[in-house]
N, C-alpha and C positions, 0 to 999 in steps of 0.2 A: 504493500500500500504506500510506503513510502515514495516509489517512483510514481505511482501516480497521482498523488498529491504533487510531486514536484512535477508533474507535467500539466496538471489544471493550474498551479502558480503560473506559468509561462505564459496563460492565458490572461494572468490577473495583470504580470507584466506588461502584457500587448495591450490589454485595455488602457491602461495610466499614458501607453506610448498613442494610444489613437484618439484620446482626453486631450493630452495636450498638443495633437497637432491637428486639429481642426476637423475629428472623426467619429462623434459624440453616437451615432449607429453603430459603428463598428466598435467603440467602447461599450455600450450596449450587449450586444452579441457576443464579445469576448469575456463579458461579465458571467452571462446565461450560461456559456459552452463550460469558464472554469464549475461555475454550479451545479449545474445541470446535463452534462454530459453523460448519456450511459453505455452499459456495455452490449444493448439489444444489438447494435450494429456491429459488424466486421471493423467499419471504418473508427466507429469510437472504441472501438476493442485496443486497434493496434494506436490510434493517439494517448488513451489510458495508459499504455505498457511501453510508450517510446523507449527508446532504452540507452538511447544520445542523452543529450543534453539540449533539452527543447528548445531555448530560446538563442543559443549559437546556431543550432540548426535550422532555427527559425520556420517552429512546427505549428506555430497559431496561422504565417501565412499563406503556408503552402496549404495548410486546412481550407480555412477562408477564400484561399485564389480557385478553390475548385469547385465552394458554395455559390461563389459569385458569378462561376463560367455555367453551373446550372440556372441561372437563374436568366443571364443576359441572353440562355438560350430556351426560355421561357418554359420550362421544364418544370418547376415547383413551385403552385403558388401560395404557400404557406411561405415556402424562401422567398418569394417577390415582395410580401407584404413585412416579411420583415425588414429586407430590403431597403424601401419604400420609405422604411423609420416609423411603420402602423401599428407596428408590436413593442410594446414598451415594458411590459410584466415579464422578470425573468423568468417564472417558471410557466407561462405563454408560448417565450422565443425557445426554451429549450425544448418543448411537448415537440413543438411544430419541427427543431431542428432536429430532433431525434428521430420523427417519423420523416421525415426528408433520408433520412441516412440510411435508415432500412431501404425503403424505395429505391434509394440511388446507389448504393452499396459499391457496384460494378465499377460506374465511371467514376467516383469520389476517390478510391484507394488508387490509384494511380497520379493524383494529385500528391501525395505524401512521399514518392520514388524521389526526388529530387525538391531543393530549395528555390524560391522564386526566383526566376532570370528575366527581370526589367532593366535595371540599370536607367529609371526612371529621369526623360531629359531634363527634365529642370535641375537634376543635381548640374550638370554645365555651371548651372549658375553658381556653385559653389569652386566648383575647380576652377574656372575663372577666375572667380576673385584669389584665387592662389596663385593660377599662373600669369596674373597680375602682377603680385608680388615680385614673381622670378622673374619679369622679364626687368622690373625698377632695379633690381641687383644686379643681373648681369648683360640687358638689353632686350633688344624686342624678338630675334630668329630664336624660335625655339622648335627641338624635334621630342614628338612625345610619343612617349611607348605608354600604354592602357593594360594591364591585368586584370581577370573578372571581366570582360568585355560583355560579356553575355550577348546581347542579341546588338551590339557596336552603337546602341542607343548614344552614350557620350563619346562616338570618334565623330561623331560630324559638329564635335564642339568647334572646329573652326570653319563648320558652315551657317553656325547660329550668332543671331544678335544678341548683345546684351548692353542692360542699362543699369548699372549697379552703382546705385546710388546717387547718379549724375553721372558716372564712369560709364563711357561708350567704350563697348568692344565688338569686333566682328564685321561682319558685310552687312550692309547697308540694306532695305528689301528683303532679307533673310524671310523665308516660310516663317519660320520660329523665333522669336525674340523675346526674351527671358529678362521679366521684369522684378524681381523677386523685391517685396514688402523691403525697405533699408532701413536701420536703425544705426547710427553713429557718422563718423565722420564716412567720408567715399575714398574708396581705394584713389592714388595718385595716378591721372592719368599719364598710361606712357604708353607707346604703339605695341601692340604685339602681332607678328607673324608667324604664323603656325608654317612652318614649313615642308612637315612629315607628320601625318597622325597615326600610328600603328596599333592593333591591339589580339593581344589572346583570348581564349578561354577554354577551362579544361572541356565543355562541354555547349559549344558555341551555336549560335541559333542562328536562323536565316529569316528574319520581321518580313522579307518581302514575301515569304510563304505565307497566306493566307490563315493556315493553322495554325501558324506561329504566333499569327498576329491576333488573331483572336484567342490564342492563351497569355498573351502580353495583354491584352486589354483586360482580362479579366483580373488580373494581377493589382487594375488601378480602384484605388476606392472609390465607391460613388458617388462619396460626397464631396468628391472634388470634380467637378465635371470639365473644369478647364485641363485637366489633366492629358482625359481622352483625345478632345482637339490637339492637344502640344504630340501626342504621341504617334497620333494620324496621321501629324503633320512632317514630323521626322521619318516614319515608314516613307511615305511618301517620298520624300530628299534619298532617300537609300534606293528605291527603283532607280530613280534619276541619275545618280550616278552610287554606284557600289561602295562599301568603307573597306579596310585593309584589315579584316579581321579573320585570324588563324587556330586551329586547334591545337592547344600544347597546354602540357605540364605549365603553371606559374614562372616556378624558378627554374626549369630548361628553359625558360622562351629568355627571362628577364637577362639570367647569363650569358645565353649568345648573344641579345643583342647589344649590353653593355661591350662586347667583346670586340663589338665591330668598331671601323675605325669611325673616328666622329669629324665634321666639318670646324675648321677653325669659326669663333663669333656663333655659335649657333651652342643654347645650353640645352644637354638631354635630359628631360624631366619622363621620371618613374611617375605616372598617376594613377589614382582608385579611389573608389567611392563601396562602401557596404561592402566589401569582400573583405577583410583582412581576415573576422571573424567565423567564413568558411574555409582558409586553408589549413592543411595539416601541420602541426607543429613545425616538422623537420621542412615542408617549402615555406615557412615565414623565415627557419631560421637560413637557409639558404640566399633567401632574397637579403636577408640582412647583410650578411656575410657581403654579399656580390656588391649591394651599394655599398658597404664601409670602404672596399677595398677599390672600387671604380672612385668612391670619393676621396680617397688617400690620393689618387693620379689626377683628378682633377685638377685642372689650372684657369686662370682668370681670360687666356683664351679659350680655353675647350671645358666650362662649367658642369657642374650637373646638379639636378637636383630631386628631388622625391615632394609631392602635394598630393596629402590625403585625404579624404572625406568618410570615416566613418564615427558610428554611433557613440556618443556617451550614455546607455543607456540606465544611468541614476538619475539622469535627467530629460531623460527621452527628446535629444535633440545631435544633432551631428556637429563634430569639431572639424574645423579648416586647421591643415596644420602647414607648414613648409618647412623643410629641410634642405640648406643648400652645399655645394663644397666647392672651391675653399669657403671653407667657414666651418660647417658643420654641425650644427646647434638647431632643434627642433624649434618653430616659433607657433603659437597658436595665432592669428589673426582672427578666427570669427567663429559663431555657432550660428549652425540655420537648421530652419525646418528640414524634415526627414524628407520632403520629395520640392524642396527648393522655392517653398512660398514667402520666407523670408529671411535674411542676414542681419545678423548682428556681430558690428564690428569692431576690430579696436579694443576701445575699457569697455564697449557695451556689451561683448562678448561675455565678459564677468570670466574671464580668463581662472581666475583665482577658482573658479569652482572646478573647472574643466582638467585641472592638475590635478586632483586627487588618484591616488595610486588605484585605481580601479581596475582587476585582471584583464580584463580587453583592451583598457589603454596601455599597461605595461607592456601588455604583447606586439604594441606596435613599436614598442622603442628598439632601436639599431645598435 
């Protein structure tokens, strides 16, 4: 019983993370599911018994992304009106979600095989405002490698606009232009040139496939409806022209291409957004290893540097970090929402909070 108490917690967790970022249904529902959850179903059988570590795994959304692909495919309408936000009684949403899960049984349990793969565009708006940062240290050409790519959502970061803060970046007319809510001062504007955008993933999607894309959209909460559009709108830029996104190991891909030779004026920035938290031990400590040692060789022509974007989840919002070399010293710049509705930058980050020795954060240190 102990595991499955710690696995309806991970529910209680997701619900405080979908409270505070503008998801008060889906707080709702995650409330109901930690409650209420039973074992009548195969699928809550094997969410009771997970045998991971639910919320590194992140087994409330892959549950959730396959309640919501039932629904946007008009298949339950006890799911629809929960949906909807008509169901407000947790012992209501869990009746209704229980007898949804017997019914659905078949398609649901394939939803739990793997972790969500969005790579949701509005994060851009966060790695941005990072490589921001990097290009004010070392200039505007920058070549970026992406790990976690997932379905290459953030490689057409330099085919999108943004306005962060008053800070213009990007082409002009862009589909996509990424306004995210700004709190503090505005990044410094300085030109950046994307010159090369690369990216992996161990298990890589293709958005222009149709099915793909409609398990990407189901992945988006509903009660962000701006979301859908921004996501539509990036599939879309990907028929039009392809991103540069490859099937590989993390740290095989990260090492070769630190390996390769680099352009004089031009810094290689390591970027990621929500993945640290799925790789296995031994490739975070591999990637570490690779950047320490690519940043020892580092010089003030040929820079490099690392900008992350994931979770502090004691406080259910994501840290902007940057890491450059020469120099070498992690900086926090900003906290923003989880899918990039707004930044907080500078002091208004509340920096001071974001350092606390947190086991996910320590995982990220080099």
């Amino acid at each position: 019983m102990a595991g499955e108490e710690n696995n309806r917690a991970a529910f209680r967790i997701q619900e405080f993370y979908c409270q505070k970022n503008g998801a008060p249904m889906y707080a709702r529902l995650c409330a109901a599911i930690a409650e209420g959850l039973s074992r009548e179903s195969e699928v809550g059988r094997r969410v009771l018994d997970w045998p991971g570590e639910p919320t590194r795994d992140a087994l409330p959304l892959r549950f959730i992304g396959g309640l919501h692909a039932l629904v946007r495919a008009g298949k339950d309408s006890g799911l629809a009106a929960i949906f909807r936000g008509e169901a407000t009684v947790p012992a209501a949403i869990a009746a209704d979600l229980n007898a949804a899960l017997v019914a659905h049984d078949a398609e649901l349990l394939p939803w739990l095989d793997g972790p969500p793969q969005t790579n949701e565009p509005g994060r851009s708006g966060s790695l941005m405002t990072g490589l921001l940062e990097v290009a004010r240290r070392f200039g505007p050409k920058i070549e970026l490698l992406e790990i976690g790519s997932s379905a290459g959502l953030n490689l057409l970061i330099d085919r999108y606009a943004f306005d962060l803060g008053g800070t213009k970046a990007g082409p002009a007319g862009s589909p996509v232009t990424l306004t995210p809510a700004w709190t503090g001062p505005a990044p410094e504007q300085v030109p950046v040139d994307i010159v090369s955008v690369r990216g992996c993933d161990i298990q890589p999607l293709d958005a222009t496939d149709p099915a793909v894309a409609t398990r990407l959209l189901a992945y988006v909460w509903p009660e962000m409806p701006v979301r859908f559009g921004r996501m539509e709108a990036a599939i879309a830029m990907q028929r039009e022209k392809a991103v540069d996104l490859v099937q590989s190991d993390a740290a095989d891909w990260v090492e070769a291409r630190l390996a390769e030779p680099q352009a004089a004026g031009v810094t290689r920035v390591l970027m990621h957004s929500v993945v640290w938290q799925y790789l296995p031990e031994d490739t975070a400590n591999r990637i570490r290893a690779a950047m320490a040692a690519a940043g020892a060789a580092a010089t003030a022509e040929r820079p490099l540097a690392w900008v992350m974007v994931e979770p502090n989840r004691a406080f259910a919002e994501h840290v902007i970090r940057v890491r450059s070399w020469p120099g070498g010293e992690w900086t926090v710049l900003a906290t923003a929402h989880a899918h990039g509705a707004w930044i907080k930058y500078g002091a208004a980050a509340e920096a001071d909070r974001v350092n606390i020795n947190l086991p996910e954060m320590a995982k990220v240190e080099v």
